[in-house]
C-alpha positions as CSV (number, residue, x, y, z in Angstrom):
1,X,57.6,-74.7,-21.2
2,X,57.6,-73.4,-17.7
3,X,55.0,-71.0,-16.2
4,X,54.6,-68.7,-13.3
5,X,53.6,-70.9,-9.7
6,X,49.6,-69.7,-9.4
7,X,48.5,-68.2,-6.2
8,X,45.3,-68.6,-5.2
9,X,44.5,-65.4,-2.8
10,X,45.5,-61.7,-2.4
11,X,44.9,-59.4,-0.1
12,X,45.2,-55.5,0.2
13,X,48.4,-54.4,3.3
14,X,48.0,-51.3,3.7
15,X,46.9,-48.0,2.6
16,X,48.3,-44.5,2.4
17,X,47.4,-41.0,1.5
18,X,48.4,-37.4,1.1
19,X,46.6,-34.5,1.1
20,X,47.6,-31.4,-0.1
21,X,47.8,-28.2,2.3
22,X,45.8,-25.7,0.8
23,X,42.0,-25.0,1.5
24,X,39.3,-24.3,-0.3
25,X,36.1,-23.4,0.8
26,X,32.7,-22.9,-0.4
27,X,32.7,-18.9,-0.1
28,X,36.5,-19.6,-1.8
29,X,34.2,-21.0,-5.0
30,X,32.0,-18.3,-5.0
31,X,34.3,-15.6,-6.1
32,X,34.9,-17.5,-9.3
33,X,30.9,-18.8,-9.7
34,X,27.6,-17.6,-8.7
35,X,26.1,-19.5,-6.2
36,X,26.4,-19.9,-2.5
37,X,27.7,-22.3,0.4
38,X,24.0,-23.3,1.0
39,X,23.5,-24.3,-2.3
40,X,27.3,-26.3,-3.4
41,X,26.1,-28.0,0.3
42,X,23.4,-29.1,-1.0
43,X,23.6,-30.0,-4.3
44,X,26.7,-32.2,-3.6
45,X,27.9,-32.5,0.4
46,X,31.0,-30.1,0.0
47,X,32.5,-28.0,2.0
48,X,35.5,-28.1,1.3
49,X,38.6,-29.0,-1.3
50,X,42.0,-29.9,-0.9
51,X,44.2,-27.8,-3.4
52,X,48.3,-28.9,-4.8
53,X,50.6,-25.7,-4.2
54,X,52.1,-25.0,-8.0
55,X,55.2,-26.5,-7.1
56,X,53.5,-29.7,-5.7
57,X,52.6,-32.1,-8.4
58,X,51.4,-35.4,-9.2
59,X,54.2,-37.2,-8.8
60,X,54.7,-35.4,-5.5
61,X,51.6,-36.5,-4.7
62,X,51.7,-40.2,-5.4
63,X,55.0,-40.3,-4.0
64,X,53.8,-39.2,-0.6
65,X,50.8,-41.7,-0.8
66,X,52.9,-44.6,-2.0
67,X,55.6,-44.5,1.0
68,X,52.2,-44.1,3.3
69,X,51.2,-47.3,2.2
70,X,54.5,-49.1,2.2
71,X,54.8,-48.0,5.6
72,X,51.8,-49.9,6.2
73,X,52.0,-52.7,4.7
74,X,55.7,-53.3,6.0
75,X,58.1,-53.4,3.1
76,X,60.3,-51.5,1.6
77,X,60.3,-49.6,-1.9
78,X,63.0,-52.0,-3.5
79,X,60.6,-55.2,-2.8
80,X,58.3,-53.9,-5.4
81,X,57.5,-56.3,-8.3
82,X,55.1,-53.3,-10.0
83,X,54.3,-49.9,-9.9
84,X,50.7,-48.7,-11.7
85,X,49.5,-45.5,-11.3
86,X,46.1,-44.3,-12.0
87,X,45.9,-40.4,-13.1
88,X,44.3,-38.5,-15.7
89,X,46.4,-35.5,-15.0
90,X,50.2,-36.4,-15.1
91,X,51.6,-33.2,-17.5
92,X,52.8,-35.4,-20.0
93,X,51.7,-37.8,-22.6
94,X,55.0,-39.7,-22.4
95,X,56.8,-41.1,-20.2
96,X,54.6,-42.7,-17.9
97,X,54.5,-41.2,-14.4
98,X,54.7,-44.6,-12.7
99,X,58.4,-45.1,-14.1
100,X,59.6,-41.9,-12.4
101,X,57.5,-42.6,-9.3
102,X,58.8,-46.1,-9.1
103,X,62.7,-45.1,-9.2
104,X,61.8,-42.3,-6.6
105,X,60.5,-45.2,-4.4
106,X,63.7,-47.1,-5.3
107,X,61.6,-50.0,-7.1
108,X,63.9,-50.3,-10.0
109,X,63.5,-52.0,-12.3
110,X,60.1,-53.5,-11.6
111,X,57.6,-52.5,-14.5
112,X,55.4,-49.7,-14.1
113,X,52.2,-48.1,-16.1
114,X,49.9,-45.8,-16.3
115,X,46.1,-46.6,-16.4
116,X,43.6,-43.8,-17.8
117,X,40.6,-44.8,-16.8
118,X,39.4,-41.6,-14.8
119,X,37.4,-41.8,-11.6
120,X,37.4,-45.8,-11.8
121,X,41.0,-45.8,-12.4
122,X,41.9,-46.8,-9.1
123,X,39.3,-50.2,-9.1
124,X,40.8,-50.9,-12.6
125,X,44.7,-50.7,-10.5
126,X,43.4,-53.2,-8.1
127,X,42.0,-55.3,-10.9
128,X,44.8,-55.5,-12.5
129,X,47.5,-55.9,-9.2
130,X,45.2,-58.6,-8.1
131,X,45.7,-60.8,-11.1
132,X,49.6,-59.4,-11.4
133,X,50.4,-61.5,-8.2
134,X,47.3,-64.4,-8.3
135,X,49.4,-65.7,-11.8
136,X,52.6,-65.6,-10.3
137,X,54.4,-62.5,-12.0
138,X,54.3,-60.3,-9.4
139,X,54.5,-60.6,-5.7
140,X,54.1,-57.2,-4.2
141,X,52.1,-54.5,-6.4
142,X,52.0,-50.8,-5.4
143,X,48.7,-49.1,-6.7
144,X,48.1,-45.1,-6.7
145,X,45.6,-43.0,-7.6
146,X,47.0,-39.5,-7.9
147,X,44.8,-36.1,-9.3
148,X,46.0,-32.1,-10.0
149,X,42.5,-31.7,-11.1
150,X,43.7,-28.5,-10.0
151,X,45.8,-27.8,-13.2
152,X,42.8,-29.0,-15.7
153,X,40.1,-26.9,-14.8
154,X,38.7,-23.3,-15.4
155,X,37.6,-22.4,-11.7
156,X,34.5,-20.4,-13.4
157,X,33.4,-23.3,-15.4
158,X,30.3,-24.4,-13.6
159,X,29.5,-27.9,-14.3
160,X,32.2,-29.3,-12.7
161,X,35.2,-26.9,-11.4
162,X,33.4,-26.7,-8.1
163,X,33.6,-30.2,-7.4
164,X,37.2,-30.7,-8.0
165,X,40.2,-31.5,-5.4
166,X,43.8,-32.4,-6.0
167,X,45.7,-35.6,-3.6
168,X,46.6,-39.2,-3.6
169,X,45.8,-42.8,-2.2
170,X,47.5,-46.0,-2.5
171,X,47.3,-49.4,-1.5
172,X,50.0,-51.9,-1.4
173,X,48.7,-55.2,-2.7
174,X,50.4,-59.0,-1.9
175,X,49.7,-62.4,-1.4
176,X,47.5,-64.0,1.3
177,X,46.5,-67.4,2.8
178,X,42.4,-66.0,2.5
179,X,40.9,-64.5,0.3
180,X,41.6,-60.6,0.4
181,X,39.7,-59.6,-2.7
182,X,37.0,-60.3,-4.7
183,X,36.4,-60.8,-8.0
184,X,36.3,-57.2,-10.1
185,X,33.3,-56.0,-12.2
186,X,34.9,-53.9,-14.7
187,X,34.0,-52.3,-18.2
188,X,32.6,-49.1,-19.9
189,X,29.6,-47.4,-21.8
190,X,31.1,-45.5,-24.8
191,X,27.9,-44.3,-26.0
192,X,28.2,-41.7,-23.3
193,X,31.6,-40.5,-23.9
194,X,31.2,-37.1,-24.1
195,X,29.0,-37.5,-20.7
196,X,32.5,-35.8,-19.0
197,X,35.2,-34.6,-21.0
198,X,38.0,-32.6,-22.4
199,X,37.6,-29.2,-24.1
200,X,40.4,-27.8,-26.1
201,X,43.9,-29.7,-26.6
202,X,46.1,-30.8,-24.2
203,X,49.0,-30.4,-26.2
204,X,50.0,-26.7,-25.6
205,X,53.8,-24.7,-25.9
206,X,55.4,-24.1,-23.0
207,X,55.4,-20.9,-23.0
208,X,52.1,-20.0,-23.5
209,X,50.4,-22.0,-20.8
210,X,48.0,-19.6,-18.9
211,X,48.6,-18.3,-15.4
212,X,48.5,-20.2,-13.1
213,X,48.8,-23.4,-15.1
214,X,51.0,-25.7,-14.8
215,X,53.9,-25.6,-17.6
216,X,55.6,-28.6,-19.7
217,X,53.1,-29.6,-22.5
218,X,54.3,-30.7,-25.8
219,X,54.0,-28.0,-27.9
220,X,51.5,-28.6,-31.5
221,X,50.8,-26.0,-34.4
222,X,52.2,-22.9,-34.4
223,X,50.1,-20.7,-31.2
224,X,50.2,-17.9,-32.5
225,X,49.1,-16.0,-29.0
226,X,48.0,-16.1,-26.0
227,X,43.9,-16.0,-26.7
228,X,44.9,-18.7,-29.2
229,X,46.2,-20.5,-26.0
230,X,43.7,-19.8,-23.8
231,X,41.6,-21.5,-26.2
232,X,43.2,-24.3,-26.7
233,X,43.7,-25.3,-22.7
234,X,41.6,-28.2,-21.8
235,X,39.2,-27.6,-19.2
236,X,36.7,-30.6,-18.0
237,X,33.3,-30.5,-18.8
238,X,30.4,-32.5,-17.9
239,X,26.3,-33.1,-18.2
240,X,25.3,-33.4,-15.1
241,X,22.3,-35.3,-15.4
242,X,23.4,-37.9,-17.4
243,X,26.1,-38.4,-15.3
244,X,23.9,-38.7,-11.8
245,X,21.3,-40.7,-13.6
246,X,23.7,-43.4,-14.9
247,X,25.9,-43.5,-12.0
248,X,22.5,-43.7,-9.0
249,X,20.9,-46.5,-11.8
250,X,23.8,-48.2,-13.3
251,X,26.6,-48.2,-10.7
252,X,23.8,-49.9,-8.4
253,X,23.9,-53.0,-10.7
254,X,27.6,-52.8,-11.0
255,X,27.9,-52.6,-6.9
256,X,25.4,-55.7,-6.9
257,X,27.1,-57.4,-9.5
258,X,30.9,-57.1,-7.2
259,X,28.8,-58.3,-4.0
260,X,27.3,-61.2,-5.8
261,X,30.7,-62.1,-6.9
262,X,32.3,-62.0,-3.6
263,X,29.0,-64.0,-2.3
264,X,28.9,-61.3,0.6
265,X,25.2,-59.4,1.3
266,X,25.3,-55.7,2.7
267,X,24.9,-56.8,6.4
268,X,28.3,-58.6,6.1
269,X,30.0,-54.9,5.1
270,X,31.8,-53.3,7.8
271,X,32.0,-50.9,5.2
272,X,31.1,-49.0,1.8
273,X,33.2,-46.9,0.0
274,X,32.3,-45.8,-3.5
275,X,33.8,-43.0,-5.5
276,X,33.6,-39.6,-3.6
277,X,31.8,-37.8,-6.8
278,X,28.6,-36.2,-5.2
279,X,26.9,-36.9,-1.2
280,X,23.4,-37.3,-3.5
281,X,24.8,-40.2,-5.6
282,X,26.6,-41.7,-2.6
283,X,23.6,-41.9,-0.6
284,X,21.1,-43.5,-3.8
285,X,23.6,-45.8,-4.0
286,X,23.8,-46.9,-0.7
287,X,19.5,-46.8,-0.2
288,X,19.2,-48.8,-3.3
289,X,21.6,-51.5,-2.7
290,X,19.7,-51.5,1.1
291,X,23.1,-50.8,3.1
292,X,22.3,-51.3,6.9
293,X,22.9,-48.5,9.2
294,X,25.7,-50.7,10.9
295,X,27.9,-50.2,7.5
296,X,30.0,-47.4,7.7
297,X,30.1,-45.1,4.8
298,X,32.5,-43.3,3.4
299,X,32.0,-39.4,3.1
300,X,34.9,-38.0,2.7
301,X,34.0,-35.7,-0.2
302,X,32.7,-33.1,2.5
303,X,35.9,-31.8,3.5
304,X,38.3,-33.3,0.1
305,X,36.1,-32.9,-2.9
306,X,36.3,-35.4,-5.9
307,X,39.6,-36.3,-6.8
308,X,38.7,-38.8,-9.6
309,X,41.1,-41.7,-9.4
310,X,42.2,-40.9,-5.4
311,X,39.0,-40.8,-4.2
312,X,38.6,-44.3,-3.1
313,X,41.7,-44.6,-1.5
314,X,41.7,-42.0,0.3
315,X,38.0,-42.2,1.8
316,X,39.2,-45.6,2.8
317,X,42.8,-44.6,4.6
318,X,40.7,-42.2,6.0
319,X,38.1,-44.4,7.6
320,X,40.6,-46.9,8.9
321,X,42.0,-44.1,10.8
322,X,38.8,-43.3,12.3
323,X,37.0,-46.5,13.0
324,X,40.2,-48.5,13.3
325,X,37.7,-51.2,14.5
326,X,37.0,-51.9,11.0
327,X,40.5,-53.6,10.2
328,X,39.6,-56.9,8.8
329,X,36.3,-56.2,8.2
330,X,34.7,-56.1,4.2
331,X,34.3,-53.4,2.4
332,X,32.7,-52.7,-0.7
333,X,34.3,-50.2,-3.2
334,X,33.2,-49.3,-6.9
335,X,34.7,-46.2,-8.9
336,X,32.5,-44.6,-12.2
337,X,33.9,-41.9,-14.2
338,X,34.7,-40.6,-17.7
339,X,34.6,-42.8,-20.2
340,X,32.1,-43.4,-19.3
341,X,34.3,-46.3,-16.8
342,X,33.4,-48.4,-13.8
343,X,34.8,-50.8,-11.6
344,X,34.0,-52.3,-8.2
345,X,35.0,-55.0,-5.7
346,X,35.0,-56.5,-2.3
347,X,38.1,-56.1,0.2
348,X,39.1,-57.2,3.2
349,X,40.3,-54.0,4.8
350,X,43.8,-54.5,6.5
């Protein structure tokens, strides 16, 4: 029996991003919670968060992110071999939202999948592109993270809302004569499931989605009005400090674990990038895995927010455009989210 020809290396060609044109601010946030610019500042580094329009959506997104990093990486849509998108927000169940993305982008009929694996869905996309075209099957792999956090949330929920942005970042992955990217440090601690999650039902009737929200869900039961279907719209949730504790102690070991892999020490990074979730976590991480000051890390949650499974990508298109110096240079990236889900690895940035 004949098998696929093995490759040994990959490499990440290019990235690409899109964010969304709406604003919003601190003082936006406060109209919806009490609190204050000083004190979303300092409790997490934001000032501000992008925002989809309600005709934009995650698809739209991704799309705009995925021809970014073809564009980049030099190939065309059609030269695709697979498609995987990472979102926890595309409106429906079924189909997946990579098969529509990928006959936007003209990659027909290369496979394409959805991964759920919330803020470390993107790590889990490289993971998984990296072994796609080291055994052969693939040779070019498109990878997107795409959020509408925007069209999940209750903007007066307080635990989370205020974090939130919508956008998109993807990275077009290939073969390479060096190594391009390290080995990944995946998994997941169930016991803390409910550390960030879901209220309500996702599953709602068109026609009774609230305001504002996007429309399209499946419809369940009978909902009999609209409090029943205010009731029953998911909204994320999450425990705040459970979540900071396990991602400063335990995404520190994970972050380790990836350079260790790699055999690369902080003072080789030209740069860090971990998931955008909160300016206090990023900077623990960083002082406890002893990052030099010559690393540059990635902040973009200042001015985008977290947006879960795009985070990465886009902190990291973004850094390339302004240290372009940093272009073949190692960076470091890990992703932690609900599930509770990590993954991390090493890249040579292109």
């Amino acid at each position: 029996m004949n098998q696929n020809p093995l490759r040994e290396h990959t490499r990440v060609m290019g990235f690409g991003s899109y964010r969304p044109d709406i604003i919003v601010t601190n003082e936006d946030v406060c109209q919806w919670i009490d609190s204050s610019d000083e004190w979303i500042r300092q409790r997490t580094g934001i000032v501000t968060r992008h925002r989809a329009a309600e005709d934009v959506s995650v698809i739209d997104m991704a799309e705009g992110a995925a021809r970014d990093a073809l564009a980049a990486a030099g190939i065309d849509g059609s030269q695709l071999d697979a498609v995987i998108l990472s979102t926890v927000t595309h409106p429906y169940p079924t189909p997946s939202g990579a098969s529509l993305l990928a006959e936007r982008l003209g990659a027909t009929p290369a496979p394409a999948f959805d991964i759920s694996a919330a803020c470390a869905g993107y790590c889990y996309g490289v993971a998984q592109a990296d072994s796609l075209v080291r055994s052969g099957t693939s040779e070019y792999v498109l990878v997107v993270g795409a959020e509408k956090l925007s069209d999940i949330i209750d903007n007066s929920e307080r635990t989370i809302s205020f974090l939130l942005g919508d956008g998109a970042g993807a990275v077009v992955i290939g073969p390479s004569d060096s190594p391009g990217i390290g080995p990944s440090i995946w998994g997941s601690d169930g016991s803390k499931w409910d550390a960030i999650s879901m209220t309500g039902s996702s599953l709602q009737l068109r026609d009774h989605a609230p305001e504002g929200k996007a429309a399209g869900r499946i419809a369940t039961a009978n909902v009999e009005d609209d409090v029943a279907a205010e009731s029953l719209w998911p909204t994320l949730r999450q425990d705040g400090q459970t979540v900071f504790r396990w991602a400063v102690w335990e995404m520190a070991k994970v972050a380790q674990q990836a350079l260790d892999a790699a055999g690369v020490k902080p003072e080789e990074l030209s740069a860090f990038v971990p998931h955008q979730a909160n300016m206090r976590i990023i900077d623990e991480l960083a002082k406890k895995l002893k990052i030099p000051d010559s690393v540059v890390i990635a902040r973009d949650i200042a001015d985008a927010g977290n947006t879960s499974a795009a985070s990465i990508p886009l902190a990291t298109h973004r850094l390339l455009q302004e240290n372009p110096e940093l272009s073949g240079g190692l960076s470091l990236q890990i992703g932690f989210g609900a599930g509770l889900v990590f993954g991390a690895q090493v890249i040579a940035l292109p």
